[in-house]
LOLUMMAR-772287 format. One record per residue: residue number from 0; x, y negated, z negated of N, C-alpha, C in turn. Coordinates in nm, 4 decimals. Atoms other than C-alpha are relative to their C-alpha. Layout:
<node seq="NUM" n_c1="X" n_c2="Y" n_c3="Z" ca_c1="X" ca_c2="Y" ca_c3="Z" c_c1="X" c_c2="Y" c_c3="Z"/>
...
// end
This chain:
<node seq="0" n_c1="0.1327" n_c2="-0.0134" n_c3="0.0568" ca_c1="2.5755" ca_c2="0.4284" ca_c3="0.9105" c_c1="-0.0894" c_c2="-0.1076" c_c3="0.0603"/>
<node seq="1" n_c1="0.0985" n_c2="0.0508" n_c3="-0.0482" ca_c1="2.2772" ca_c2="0.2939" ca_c3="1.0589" c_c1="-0.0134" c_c2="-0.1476" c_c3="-0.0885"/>
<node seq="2" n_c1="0.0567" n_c2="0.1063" n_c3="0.0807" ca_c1="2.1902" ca_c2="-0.0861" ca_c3="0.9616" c_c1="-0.1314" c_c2="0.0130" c_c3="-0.1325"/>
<node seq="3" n_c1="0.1276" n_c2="-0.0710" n_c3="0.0821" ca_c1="1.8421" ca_c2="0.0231" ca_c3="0.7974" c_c1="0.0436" c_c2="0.0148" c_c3="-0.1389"/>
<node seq="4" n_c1="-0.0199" n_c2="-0.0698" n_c3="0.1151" ca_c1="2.0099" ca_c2="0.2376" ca_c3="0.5497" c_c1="0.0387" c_c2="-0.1098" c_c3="-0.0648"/>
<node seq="5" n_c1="-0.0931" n_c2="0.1328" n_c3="0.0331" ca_c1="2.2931" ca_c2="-0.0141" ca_c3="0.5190" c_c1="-0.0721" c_c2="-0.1362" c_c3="-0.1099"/>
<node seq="6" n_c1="0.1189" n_c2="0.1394" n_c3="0.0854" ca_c1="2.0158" ca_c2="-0.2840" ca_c3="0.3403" c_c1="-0.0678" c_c2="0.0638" c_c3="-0.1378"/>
<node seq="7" n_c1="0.1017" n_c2="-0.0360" n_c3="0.1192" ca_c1="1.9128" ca_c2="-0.0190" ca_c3="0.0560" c_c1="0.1595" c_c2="-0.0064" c_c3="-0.0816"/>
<node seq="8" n_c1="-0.0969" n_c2="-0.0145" n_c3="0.0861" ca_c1="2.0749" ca_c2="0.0246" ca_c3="-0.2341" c_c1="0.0547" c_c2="0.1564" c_c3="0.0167"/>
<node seq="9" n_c1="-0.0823" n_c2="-0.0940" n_c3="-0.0312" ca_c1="2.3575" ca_c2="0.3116" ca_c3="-0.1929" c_c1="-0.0441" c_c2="0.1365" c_c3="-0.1405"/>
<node seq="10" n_c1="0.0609" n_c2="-0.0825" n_c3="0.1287" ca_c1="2.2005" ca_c2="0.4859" ca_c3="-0.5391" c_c1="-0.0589" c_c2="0.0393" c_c3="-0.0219"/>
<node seq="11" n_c1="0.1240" n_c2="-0.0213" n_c3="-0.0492" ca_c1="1.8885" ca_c2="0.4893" ca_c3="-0.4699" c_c1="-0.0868" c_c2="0.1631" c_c3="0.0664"/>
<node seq="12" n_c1="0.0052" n_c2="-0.0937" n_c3="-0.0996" ca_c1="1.7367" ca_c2="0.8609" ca_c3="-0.3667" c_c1="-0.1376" c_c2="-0.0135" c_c3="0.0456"/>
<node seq="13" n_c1="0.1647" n_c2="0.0860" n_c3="-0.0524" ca_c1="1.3581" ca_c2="0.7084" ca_c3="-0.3285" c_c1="0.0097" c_c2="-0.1531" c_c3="0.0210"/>
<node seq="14" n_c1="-0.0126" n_c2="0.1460" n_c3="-0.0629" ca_c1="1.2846" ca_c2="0.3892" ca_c3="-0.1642" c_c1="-0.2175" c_c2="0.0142" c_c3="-0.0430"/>
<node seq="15" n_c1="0.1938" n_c2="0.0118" n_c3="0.0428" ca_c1="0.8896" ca_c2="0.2315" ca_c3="-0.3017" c_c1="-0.0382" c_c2="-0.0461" c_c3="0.1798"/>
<node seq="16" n_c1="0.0560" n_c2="0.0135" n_c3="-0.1426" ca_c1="0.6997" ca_c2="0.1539" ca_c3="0.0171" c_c1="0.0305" c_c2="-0.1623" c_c3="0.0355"/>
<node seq="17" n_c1="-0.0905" n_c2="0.1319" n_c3="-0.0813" ca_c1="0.8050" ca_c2="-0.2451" ca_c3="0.0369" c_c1="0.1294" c_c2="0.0322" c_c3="0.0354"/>
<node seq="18" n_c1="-0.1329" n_c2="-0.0151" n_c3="-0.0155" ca_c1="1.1613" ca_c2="-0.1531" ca_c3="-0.0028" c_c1="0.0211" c_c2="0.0510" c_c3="0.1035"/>
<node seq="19" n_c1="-0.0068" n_c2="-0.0545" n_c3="-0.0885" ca_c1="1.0795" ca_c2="0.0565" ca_c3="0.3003" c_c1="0.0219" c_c2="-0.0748" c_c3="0.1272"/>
<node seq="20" n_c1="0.1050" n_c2="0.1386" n_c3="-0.1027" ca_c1="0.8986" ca_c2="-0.1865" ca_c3="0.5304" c_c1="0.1181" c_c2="-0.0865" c_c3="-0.0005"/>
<node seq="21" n_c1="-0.0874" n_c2="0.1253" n_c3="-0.0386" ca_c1="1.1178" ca_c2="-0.4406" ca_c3="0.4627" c_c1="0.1449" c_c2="0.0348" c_c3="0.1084"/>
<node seq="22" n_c1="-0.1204" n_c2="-0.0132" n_c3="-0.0727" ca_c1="1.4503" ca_c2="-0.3013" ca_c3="0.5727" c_c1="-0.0156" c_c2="0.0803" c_c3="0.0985"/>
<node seq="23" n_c1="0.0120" n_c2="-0.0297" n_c3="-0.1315" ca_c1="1.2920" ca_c2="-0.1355" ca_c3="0.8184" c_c1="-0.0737" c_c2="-0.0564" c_c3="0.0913"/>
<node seq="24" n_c1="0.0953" n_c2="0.1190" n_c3="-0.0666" ca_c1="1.0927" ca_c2="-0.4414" ca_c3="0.9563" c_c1="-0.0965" c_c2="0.0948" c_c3="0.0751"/>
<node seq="25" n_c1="0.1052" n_c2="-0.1006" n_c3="-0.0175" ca_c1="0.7873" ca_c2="-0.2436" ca_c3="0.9645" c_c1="-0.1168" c_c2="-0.0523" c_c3="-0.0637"/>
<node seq="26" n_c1="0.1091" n_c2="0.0681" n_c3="0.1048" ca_c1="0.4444" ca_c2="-0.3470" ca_c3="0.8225" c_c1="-0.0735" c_c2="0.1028" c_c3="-0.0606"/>
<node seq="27" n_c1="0.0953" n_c2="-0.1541" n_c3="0.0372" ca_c1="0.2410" ca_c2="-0.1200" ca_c3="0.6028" c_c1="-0.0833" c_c2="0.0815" c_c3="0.0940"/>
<node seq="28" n_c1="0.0821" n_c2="-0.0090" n_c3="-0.0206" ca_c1="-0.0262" ca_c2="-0.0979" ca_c3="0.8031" c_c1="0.0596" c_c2="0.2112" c_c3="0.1500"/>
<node seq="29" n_c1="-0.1044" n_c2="-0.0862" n_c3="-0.0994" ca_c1="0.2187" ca_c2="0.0959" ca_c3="1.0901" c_c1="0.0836" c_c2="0.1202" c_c3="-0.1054"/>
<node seq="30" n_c1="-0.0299" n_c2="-0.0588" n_c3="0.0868" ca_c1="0.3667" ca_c2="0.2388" ca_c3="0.7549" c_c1="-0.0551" c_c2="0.0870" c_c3="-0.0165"/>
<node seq="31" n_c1="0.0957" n_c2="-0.0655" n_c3="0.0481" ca_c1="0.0857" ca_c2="0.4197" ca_c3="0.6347" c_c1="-0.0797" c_c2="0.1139" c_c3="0.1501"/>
<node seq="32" n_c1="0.0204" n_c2="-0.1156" n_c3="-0.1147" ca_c1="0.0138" ca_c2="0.5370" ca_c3="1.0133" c_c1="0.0778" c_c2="0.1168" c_c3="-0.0019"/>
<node seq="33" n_c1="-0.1131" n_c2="-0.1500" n_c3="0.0117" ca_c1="0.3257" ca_c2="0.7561" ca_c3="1.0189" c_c1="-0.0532" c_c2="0.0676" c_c3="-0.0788"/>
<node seq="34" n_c1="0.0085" n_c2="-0.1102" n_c3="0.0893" ca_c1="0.2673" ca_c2="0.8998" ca_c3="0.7215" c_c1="-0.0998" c_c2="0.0832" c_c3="-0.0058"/>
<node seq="35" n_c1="0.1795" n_c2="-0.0773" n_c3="-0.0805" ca_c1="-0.1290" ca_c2="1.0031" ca_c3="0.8288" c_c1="0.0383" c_c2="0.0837" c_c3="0.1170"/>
<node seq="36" n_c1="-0.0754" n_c2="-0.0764" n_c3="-0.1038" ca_c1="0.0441" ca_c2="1.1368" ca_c3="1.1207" c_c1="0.1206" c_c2="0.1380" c_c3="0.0056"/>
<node seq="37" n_c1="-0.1041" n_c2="-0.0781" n_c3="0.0686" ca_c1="0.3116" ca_c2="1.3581" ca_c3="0.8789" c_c1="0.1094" c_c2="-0.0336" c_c3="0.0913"/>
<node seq="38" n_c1="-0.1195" n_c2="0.0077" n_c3="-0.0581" ca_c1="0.5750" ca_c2="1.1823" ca_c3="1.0846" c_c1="0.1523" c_c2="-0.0683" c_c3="-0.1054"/>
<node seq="39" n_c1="-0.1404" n_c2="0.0982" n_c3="0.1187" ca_c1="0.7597" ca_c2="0.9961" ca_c3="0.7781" c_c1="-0.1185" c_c2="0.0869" c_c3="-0.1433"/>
<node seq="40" n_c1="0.0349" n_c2="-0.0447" n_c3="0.1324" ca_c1="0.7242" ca_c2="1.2373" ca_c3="0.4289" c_c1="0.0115" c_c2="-0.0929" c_c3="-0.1094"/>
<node seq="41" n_c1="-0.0170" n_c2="0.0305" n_c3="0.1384" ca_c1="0.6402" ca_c2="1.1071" ca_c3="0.1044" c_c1="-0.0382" c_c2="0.0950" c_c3="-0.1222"/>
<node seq="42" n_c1="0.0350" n_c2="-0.0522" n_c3="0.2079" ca_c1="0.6215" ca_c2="1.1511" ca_c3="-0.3087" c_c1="-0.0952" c_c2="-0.0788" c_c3="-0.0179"/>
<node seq="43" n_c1="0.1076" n_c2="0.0674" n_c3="0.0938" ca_c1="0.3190" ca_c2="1.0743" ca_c3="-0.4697" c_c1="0.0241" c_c2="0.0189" c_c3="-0.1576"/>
<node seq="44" n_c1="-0.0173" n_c2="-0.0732" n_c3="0.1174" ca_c1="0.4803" ca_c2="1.0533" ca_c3="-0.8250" c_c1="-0.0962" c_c2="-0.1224" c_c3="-0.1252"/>
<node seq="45" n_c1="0.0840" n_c2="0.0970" n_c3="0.0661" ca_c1="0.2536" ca_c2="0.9061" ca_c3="-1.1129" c_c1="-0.0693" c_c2="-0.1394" c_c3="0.0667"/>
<node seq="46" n_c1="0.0856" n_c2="0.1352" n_c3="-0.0598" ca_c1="0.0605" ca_c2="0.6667" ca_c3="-0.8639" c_c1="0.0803" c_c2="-0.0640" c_c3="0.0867"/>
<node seq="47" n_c1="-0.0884" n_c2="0.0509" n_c3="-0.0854" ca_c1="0.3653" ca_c2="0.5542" ca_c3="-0.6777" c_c1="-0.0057" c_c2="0.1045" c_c3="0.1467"/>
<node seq="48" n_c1="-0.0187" n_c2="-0.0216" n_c3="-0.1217" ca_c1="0.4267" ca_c2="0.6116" ca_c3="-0.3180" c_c1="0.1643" c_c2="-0.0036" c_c3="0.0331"/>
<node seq="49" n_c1="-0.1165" n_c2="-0.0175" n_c3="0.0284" ca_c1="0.7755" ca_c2="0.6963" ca_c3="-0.2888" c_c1="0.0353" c_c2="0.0427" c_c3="0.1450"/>
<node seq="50" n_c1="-0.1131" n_c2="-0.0708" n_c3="-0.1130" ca_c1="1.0185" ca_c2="0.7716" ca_c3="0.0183" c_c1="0.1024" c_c2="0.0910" c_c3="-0.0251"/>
<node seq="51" n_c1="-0.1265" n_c2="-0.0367" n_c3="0.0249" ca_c1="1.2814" ca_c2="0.9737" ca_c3="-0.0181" c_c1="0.0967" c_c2="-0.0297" c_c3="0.1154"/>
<node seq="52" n_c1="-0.1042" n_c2="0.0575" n_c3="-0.0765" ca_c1="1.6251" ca_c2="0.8942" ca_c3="0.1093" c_c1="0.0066" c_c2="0.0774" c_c3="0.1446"/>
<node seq="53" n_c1="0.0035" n_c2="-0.0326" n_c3="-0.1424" ca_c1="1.6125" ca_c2="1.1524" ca_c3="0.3886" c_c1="-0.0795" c_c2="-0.0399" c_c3="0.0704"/>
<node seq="54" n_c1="0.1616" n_c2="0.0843" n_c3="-0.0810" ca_c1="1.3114" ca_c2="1.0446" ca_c3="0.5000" c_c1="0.0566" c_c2="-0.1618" c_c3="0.0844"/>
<node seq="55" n_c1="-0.0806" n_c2="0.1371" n_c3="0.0199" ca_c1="1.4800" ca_c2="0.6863" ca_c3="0.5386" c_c1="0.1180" c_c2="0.0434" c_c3="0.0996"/>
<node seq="56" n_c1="-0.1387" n_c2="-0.0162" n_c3="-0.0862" ca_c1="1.8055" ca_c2="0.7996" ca_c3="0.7090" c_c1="-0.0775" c_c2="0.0741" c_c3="0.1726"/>
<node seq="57" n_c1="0.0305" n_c2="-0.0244" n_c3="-0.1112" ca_c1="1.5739" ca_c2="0.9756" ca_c3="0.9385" c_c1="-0.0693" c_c2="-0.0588" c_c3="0.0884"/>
<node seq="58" n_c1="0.0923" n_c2="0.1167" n_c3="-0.0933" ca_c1="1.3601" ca_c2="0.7113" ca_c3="1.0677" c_c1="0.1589" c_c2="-0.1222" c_c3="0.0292"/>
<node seq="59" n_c1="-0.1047" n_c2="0.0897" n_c3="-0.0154" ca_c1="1.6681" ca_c2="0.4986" ca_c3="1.0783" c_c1="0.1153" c_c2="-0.0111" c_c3="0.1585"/>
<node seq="60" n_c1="-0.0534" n_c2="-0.0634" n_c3="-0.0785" ca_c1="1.8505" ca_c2="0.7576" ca_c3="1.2929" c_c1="-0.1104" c_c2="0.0167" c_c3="0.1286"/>
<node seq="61" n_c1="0.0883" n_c2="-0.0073" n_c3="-0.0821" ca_c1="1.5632" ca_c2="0.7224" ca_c3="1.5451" c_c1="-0.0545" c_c2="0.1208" c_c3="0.0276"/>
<node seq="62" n_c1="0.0140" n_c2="-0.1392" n_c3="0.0263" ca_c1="1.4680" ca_c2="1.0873" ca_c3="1.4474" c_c1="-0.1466" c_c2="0.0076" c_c3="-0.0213"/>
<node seq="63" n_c1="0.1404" n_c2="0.0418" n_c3="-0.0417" ca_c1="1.0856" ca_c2="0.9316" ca_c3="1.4019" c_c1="-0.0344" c_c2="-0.0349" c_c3="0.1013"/>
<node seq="64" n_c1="0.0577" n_c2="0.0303" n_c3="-0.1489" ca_c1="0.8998" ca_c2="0.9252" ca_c3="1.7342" c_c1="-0.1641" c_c2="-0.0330" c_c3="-0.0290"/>
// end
């Protein structure tokens, strides 16, 4: 398994947008591009910004370009 993943918690099926960034040494700003770009999906649930875990395994897996 990819390091990336490896740094979240194994329970976890959403990751919040630091939790993202961080273990994927990424900064919002580059964060928030992808996702304007529909290259990394999110959840918008009650005001949160949410990842889901595939989402995460797939940027990990160098499956984001």
């Amino acid at each position: 398994m990819n390091k990336i993943i490896t740094q979240f918690d194994n329970l976890k099926i959403c990751y919040s947008v630091e939790e993202f960034c961080r273990a994927a040494s990424i900064g919002r700003t580059f964060f928030y591009r992808m996702v304007a770009t529909k290259k990394i999906k999110i959840i918008k649930l009650a005001g949160r910004t949410l990842i889901p875990r595939a989402e995460a395994e797939r940027f990990a897996n160098g499956e984001v370009q």
